[in-house]
Steps between C-alpha positions, in 0.01 A plus 500: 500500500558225772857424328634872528636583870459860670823634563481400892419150403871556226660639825377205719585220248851667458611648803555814374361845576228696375761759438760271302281352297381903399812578440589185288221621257632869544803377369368283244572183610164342549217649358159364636298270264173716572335742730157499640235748424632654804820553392620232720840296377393165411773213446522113331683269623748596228554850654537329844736227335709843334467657880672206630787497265585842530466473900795158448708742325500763718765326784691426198582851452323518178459885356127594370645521149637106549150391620343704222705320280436124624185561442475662188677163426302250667182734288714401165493146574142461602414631113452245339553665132854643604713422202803200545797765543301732703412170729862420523605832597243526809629180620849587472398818706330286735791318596707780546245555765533155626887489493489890721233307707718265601808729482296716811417191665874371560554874591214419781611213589864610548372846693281257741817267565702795585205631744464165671878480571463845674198408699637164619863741605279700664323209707831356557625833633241532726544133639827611575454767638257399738708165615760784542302743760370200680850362583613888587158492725627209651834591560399788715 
């Protein structure tokens, strides 16, 4: 029992909610490994691990059927009797995910340039601004 987290300890070690990681297993995203005889949600460091990934996609704009998806995939590869073709499909759909992974990162990246530009206008504005009522103050 000592390797199975409460769902506090899952929220803790993830930095999610309480409430997100319900609703990740009302959705069906992450299901948790046990439950006490309480009824208490108990998670593995797999479920935590599964947590985490879906919490990294989440900026990326990744929809609930995407993340269902990855890992559906990342559960194919981790059999270890999936047949050859069946194995070289899931990886082929895993870099899909790694190619729109990247794909939403430049989009990031470029979104964040664009933002700093404004900000540093904006503190440039202000400079000038202020330069500009002090010499009017001193005018007077």
């Amino acid at each position: 029992m000592d390797d199975h987290k409460q769902i506090g300890e899952a929220a803790e070690r993830t930095g999610l909610s309480l409430r997100t990681i319900r609703y990740y297993e009302e959705v069906g995203l992450i299901t948790p490994s046990a439950r006490s005889h309480g009824g208490f949600r108990l998670y593995t460091d797999s479920d935590i691990a599964r947590l985490m990934l879906v919490k990294r996609m989440k900026p990326l704009g990744f929809s609930l059927d995407e993340m269902r998806d990855l890992l559906s995939v990342l559960d194919e590869l981790d059999r270890a009797d999936l047949e050859p073709a069946a194995r070289a499909s899931a990886h082929e759909r895993l870099g899909m995910f790694e190619a729109a992974a990247d794909e939403r990162c430049a989009s990031l990246r470029s979104q964040l340039e664009t933002a700093e530009e404004f900000a540093h206008s904006l503190r440039r504005e202000s400079r000038q601004q202020a330069r500009h009522h002090e010499s009017a103050g001193q005018d007077q």
